[in-house]
N, C-alpha and C positions, 0 to 999 in steps of 0.2 A: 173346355179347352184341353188342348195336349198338352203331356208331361215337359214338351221343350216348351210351350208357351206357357204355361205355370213357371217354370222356374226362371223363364225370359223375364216374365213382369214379376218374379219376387224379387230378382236383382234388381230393375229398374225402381223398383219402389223404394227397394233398401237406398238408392244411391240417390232417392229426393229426399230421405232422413225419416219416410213412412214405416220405420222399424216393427212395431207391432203389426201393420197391414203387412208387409213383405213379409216375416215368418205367418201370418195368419192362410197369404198365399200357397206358400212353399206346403203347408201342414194341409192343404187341399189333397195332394199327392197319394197313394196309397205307402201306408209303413215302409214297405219294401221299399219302395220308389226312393220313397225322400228320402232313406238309411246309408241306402247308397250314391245317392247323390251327396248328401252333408256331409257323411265320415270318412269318403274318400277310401271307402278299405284296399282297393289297387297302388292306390299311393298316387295317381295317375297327376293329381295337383300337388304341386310341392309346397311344404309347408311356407306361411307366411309371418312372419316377426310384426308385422302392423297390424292391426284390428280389421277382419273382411267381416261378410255376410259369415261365415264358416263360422270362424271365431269369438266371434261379439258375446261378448257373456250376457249380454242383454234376451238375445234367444233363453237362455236358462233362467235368471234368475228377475224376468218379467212376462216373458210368452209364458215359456211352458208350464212354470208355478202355475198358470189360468187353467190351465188344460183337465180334462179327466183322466186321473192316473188308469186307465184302461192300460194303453200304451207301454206301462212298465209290464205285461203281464206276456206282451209280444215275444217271441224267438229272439228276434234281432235286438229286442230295448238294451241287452248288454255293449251292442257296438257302440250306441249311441252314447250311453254312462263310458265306458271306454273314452270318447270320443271328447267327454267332458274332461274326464282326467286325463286328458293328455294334453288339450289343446288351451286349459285351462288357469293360470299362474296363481291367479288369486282365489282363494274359495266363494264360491257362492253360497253361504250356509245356506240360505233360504231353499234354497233347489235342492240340497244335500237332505235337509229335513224331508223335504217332498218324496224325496226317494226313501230314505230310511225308513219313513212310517206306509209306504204303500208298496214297498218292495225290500225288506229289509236284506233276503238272501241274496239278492240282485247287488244291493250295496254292498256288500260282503264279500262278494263275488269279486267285483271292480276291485275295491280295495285291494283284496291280495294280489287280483291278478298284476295291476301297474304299481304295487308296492308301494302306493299310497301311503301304506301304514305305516311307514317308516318315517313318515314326517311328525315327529315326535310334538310340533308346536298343535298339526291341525287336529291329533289325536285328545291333547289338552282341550284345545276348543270343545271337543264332540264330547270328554266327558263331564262338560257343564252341563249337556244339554237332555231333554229327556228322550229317552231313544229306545227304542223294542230291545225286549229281552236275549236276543239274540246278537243284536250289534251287542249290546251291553257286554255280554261275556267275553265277544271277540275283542272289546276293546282292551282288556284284561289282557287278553294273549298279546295284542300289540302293544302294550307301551311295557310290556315283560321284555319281548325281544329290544326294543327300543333301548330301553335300560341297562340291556346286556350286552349292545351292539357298543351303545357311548362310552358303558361304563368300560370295556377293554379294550375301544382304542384310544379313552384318553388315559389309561394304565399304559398304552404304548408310545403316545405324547411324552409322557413323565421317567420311562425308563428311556427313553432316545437321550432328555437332555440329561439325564443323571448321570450314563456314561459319560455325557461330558469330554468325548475323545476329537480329533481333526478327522474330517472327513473319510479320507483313507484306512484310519483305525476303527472308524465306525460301519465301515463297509467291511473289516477284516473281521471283526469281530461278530458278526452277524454272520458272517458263512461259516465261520466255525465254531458259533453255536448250532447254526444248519446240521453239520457234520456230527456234531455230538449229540445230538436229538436223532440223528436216522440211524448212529451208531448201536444207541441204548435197545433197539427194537428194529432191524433191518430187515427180519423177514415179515412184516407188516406190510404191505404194498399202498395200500389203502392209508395207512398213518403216512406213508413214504411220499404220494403222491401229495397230499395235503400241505403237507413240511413244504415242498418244493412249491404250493400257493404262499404258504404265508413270507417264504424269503421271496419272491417274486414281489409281495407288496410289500416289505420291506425296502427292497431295493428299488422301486420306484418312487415308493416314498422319501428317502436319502438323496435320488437322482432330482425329485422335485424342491428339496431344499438347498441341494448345492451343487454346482457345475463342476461337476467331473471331466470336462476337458479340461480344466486350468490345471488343474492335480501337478503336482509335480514331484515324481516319489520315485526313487531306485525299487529295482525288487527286491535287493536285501533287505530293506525295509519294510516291505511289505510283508516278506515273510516272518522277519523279527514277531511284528505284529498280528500274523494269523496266532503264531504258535503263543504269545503272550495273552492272547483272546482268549484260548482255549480253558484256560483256569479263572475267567471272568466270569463271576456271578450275575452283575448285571444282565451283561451280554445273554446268556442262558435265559435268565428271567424274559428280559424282551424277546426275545424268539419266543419263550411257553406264550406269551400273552397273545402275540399274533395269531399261534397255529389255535390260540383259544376263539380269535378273533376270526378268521377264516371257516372253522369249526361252523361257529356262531351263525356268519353270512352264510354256509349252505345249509345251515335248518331253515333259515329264511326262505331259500328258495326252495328247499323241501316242502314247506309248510304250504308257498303260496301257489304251487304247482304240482306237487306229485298226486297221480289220480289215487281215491281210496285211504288218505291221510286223516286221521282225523287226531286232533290235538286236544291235551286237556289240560288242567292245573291240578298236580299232586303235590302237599305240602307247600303251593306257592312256588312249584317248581313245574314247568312246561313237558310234558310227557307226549312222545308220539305214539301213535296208536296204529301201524304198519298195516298196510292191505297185503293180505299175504297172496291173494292174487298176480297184482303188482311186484311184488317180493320173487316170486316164480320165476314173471315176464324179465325180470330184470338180470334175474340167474342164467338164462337162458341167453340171454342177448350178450352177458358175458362171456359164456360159454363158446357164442357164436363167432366172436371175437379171437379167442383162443385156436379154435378150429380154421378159421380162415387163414390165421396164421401159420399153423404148421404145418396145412395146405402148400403154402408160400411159401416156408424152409423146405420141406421136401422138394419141390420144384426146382429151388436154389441148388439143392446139392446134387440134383439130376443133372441142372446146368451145368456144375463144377466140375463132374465129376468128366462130364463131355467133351468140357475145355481141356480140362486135365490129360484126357487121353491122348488129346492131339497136339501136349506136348505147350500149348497156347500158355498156359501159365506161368507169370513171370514172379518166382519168391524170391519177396527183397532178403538179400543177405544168404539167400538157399535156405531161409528159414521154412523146413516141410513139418513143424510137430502138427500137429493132432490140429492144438486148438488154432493156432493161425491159419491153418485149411478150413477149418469150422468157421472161421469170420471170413474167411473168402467165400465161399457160398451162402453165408447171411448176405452180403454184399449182391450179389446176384439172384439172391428171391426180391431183398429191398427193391433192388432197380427194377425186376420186372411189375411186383408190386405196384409200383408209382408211373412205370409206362403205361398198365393198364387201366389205371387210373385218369389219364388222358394228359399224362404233362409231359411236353415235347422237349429238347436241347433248344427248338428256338425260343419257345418261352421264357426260357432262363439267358439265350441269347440276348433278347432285348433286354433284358436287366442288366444287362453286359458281365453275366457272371458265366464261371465254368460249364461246362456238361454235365448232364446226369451222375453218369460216371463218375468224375472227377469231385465231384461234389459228395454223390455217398460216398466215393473211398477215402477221402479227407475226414469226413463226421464220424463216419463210422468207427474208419480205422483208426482214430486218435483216442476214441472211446472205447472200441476195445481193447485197445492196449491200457490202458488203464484200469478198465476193469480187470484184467487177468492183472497185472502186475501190481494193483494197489489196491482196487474194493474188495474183490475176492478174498486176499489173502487179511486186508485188515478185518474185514468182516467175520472170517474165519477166527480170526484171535478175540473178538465181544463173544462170540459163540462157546469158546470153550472158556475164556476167564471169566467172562460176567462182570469187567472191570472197568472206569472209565476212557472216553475220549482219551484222553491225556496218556493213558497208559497203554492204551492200545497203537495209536502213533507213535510214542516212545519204543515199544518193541518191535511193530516194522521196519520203523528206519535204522532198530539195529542189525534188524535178520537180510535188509536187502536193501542196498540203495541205489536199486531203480525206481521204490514205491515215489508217488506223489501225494498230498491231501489235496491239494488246488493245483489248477492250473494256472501260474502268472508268468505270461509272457508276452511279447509283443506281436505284431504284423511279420517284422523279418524276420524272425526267429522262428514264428509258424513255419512261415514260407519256404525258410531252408531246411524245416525238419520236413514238408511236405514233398520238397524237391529229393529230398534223400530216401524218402520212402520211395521214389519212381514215379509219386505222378509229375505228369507233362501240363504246365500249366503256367498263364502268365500271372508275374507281379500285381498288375490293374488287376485284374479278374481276382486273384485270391485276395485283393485287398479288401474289393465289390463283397468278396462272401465273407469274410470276416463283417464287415460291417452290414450284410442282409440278414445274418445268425447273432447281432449285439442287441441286449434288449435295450430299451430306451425307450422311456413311456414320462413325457412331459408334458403338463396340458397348466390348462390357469386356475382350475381349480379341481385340486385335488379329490376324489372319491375314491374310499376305500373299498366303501360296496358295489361300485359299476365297473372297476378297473379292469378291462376284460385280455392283458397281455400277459402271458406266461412265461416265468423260465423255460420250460418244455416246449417254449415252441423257440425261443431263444438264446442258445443257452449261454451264449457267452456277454459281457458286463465290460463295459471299456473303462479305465481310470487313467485318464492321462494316454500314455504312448503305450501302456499295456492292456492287455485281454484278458478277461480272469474267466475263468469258471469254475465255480462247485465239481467237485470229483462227485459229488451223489446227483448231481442234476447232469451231465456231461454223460457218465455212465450208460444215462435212457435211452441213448441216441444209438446203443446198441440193438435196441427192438426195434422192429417194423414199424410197428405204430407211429413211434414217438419221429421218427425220420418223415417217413411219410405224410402224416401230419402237418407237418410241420413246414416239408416243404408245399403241399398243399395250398395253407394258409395264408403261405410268404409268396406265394408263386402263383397263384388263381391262372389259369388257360383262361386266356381271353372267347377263344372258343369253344363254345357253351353245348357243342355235338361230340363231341369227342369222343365220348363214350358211347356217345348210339356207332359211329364210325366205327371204333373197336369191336363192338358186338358182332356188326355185320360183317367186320373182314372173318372175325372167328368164326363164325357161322355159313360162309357161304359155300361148304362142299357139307352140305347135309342133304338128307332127303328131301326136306322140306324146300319154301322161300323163306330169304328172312331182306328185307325192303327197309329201308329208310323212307319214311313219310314228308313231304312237302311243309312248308312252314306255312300260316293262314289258311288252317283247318276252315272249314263251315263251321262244321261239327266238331267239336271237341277239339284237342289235341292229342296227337300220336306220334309219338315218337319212331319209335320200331314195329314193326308187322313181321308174325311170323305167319304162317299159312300152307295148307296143304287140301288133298280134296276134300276132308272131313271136319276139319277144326284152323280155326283164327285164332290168334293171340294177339291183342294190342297189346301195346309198353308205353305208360307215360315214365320215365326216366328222369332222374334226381343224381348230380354228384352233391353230394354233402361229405360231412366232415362227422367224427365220432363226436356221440353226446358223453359229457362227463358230470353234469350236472344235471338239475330240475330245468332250471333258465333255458339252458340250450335246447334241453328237450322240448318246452313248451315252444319257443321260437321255430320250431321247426314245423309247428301246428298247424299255421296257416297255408304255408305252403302244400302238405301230407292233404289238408282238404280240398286244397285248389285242383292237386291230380286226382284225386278222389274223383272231381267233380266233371273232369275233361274226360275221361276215361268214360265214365255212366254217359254222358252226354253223344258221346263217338260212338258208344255202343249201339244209343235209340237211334243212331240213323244209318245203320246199317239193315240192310234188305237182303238176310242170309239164311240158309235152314241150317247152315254150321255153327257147329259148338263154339261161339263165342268166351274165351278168357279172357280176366283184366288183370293182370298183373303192372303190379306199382314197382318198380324196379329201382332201387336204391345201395348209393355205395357206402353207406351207413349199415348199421345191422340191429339197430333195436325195433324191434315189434316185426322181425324178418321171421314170416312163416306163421302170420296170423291174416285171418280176413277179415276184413271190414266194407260193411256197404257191397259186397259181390267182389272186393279189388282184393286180389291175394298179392300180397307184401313180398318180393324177393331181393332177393340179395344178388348185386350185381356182379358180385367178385363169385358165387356160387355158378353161376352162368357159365362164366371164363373157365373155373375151373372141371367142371363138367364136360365142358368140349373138350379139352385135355384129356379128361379120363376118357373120354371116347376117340379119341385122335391116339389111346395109346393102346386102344386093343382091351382095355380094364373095364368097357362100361360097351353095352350093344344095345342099340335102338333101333327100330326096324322103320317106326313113323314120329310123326311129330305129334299126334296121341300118346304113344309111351312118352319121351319128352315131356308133355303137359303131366304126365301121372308124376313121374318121378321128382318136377320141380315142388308140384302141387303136395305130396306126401313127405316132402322135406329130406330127401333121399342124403345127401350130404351129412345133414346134420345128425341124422338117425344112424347112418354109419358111424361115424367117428364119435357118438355116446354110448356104442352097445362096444366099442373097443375098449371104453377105458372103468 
């Protein structure tokens, strides 16, 4: 029979209640065959909440227990254990046994990867039971993390009701323990970014216990009670425990995903054991980060500086210093940053929110003023006293009172300080952006470890008829990143070309061709085609979002192999004596400027910026060979690291 009529009558038999015959059918199939018919790895069948042929745990823990664990020794047998822990509610220990003694790395494998391990009940079951030396140890590592994960967030259960405060106060008092933790150590970035996870779970956690629309509080009271927080122990305490608790969640993800990790027990204490390969790759990608950025500032103040000339700029208040010119040309790398990026005014149109423009100049600008007038200068006073929160607030607000620690204010109050800065902008629309930048993460049941929304991507917190934000989460919205980001996130381009569209418009006065590809390839997918008489460049093209974690990184896996494999695929069925490239083009930048599989990894904002230096007289290509040399030899990158 063929592979449609084998899987035609294993349905059919399934649906006469011939359960063992209909998987005995389906199991006719070659591996490959049936891996990708059962696990669905496209996604192409939507998951089902009723028991189908797919699901039935009877496949597992009555067919395949029969079978000869050959099959665990396959390529693929991991989709399929994947496919069990996903699809799975209740354990099958019997099949879980079958695995562990005929493929124990395999098991191990699974576990970390779907985070299994963290179900502290099924980890109990498994070590009743007798299991290879291998699971054994790892089970040790798992119900350690398990222990450490419960043990500090029911320390964060117990310091919430110890405060013992209303609502309001317990939300006060958690930002300015915030405040006083980024204070004691501000040039930490790394500690700084963290801090701003765990008040992020915090504050969804407080929004999951009590309805902060009913709130109903003055701001003089609200600031009564930042500043009465500020010398609260509790308050302190539960902030250390989170940022112990968010710490804790990304060795999880560390552990169950970084490549080259390997973990051990010293003194009964969990030790990582760093790939310093990995450790490089990672430096690097930061690095790369760093450079794209100041790429993006210098462009801005080329911008500004253009506008400037012609007179085009309008300073509120005839304010020309220094640093208010300097946030006006961050404003102008952001916004081009994020147009290249492929997000249009009508995108944000249909949200029925502001313009680009109007939109970084409101984030930006409210941020940087605050940073110059309040983080700077309090941060500047931890720096030379070494003294606490308390006392360093204390003396800013004697030295200037325009500092702020929080932002608490309402919708109108924004809106007329936004009107008096000069932007042009309706009530509805600034109402729309206040609440498209409110975080707000409520669901039915609470998880600390999945909860995947950020202050950084939202910074502002609504209590009642006011708006709050953290002065150190508020502040970020100063860098590129953290803007862009974010409106990324909150704003996804319904279309998904965007950036092949950008390329090709930057591209089309060169020597070469640069083409847009047809959608419903034969062969593979292609995105972009550059070409000329000597050499080809395919583009499979990815907008993505920066990885800040293991989790992210690994999510991003399936997809990196999918163009991997469109790319190779488009390449075998080209009939050419020219230099075929495969360039994987990504507006992410980790693992940018390595090869894999014949597909060299670029950076899509390296692209853009390249034509510029060549559109400005600074960079001369004569073909699109030199072109291929300089993206392929990471020309960018290698300049701006022999500068610094």
């Amino acid at each position: 029979m063929s592979n449609i009529q084998y899987k035609k009558e294993a349905q059919n038999l399934y649906k006469s209640n011939k359960l063992f015959e209909a998987y005995s059918c389906a199991w006719k199939l070659s591996f490959s065959d049936f891996i990708t018919w059962y696990t669905n790895p496209q996604k192409r069948r939507g998951l089902s909440k009723s028991q189908t042929f797919f699901n039935n745990s009877f496949f597992y823990n009555s067919f395949l227990i029969t079978k000869p664990p050959v099959w665990l020794q396959h390529n693929d047998a991991i989709l399929l254990w994947h496919h069990y822990l996903d699809s799975q509610k209740e354990i099958s220990l019997e099949f879980e046994l079958y695995v562990a003694h005929n493929n124990a790395i395999l098991f191990i494998e699974g576990y970390k990867n779907r985070k299994t391990f963290l179900d502290s009940s099924r980890i109990k079951l498994l070590e009743r039971k007798q299991l290879p030396e291998p699971i054994i140890n790892e089970l040790k590592i798992w119900d350690k993390f398990n222990n450490i994960l419960n043990s500090n967030w029911s320390d964060v259960l117990q310091l919430t009701d110890k405060i013992n405060a209303q609502p309001h106060e317990l939300c006060m008092s958690i930002f300015s323990a915030f405040e006083a933790f980024i204070y004691q150590d501000s040039d930490n970035k790394s500690r700084w970014y963290f801090a701003v996870e765990a008040l992020s779970l915090l504050v969804a956690f407080i929004q999951n216990t009590y309805d902060f629309s009913d709130i109903s509080v003055d701001s003089d009271t609200l600031n009564k009670s930042y500043l009465e927080s500020v010398i609260n122990p509790n308050a302190i305490e539960l902030f250390n425990k989170t940022f112990d608790y968010v710490l804790c969640r990304n060795n999880v993800y560390r552990y169950a995903h970084e490549p080259g990790l390997n973990v051990v027990f010293d003194e009964n204490n969990i030790v990582f054991k760093e790939s310093e390969d990995f450790n490089k790759q990672w430096q690097r990608d930061e690095y790369r980060y760093s450079v794209n950025e100041n790429l993006y500032y210098a462009f801005g103040e080329q911008l500004f500086d253009e506008v400037k000339k012609n007179e085009k700029i309008k300073f509120i208040n005839g304010n020309k210093d220094s640093n208010n010119q300097l946030g006006n040309a961050r404003q102008f790398a952001i916004k081009q940053a994020i147009i290249d990026l492929g997000v249009h005014d009508e995108d944000l149109k249909n949200c029925k929110l502001p313009n680009l423009n109007l939109i970084i100049s409101f984030m930006h600008g409210i941020a940087w003023r605050k940073l110059e007038t309040s983080e700077k200068p309090l941060h500047k006073i931890s720096r030379t006293r070494r003294n606490k929160y308390s006392q360093g607030i204390a003396e800013l607000n004697y030295k200037s009172r325009f500092s702020e620690f929080i932002i608490i204010s309402d919708k109108s109050i924004l809106f007329q300080a936004a009107e008096a800065s000069g932007l042009n902008l309706a009530k509805r629309e600034f109402d729309q952006l206040i609440d498209a930048f409110s975080f707000n993460w409520i669901v039915k049941k609470f998880d600390p470890i999945t909860m995947p929304l950020s202050l950084w991507q939202k910074p502002f917190v609504k209590l009642g008829k006011h708006v709050l934000s953290p002065l150190s989460v508020l502040t970020g919205f100063t860098g590129l990143y953290t803007i862009s980001e974010s409106i990324l996130k909150n704003f996804r381009p319904g279309d998904g070309t965007r950036i092949e569209n950008r390329l090709k418009e930057v591209y089309q006065n060169t020597s070469w061709k640069t083409l847009l590809l047809e959608d419903n390839q034969e062969f593979g997918d292609i995105d972009v085609l550059m070409e000329d008489e000597k050499s080809i460049v395919l583009m499979q093209m990815k907008r993505t979002t920066q990885k800040t974690n293991m989790f992210e990184l690994h999510n991003q896996l399936r997809q990196d192999k999918k163009a991997f494999s469109q790319l190779l695929e488009a390449k075998e069925s080209i009939d050419s004596n020219k230099n075929i490239h495969l360039w994987y083009v990504t507006t992410a930048f980790e693992k940018v400027g390595t090869w894999e599989n014949d597909v060299y990894r670029v950076s899509y904002q390296d692209l853009i910026h390249t034509k510029r230096l060549l559109d400005s007289g600074r960079l001369r290509l004569k073909s699109l060979s030199s072109f291929i040399e300089m993206i392929e030899s990471d020309y960018l990158y290698n300049l701006r690291k022999q500068d610094t």
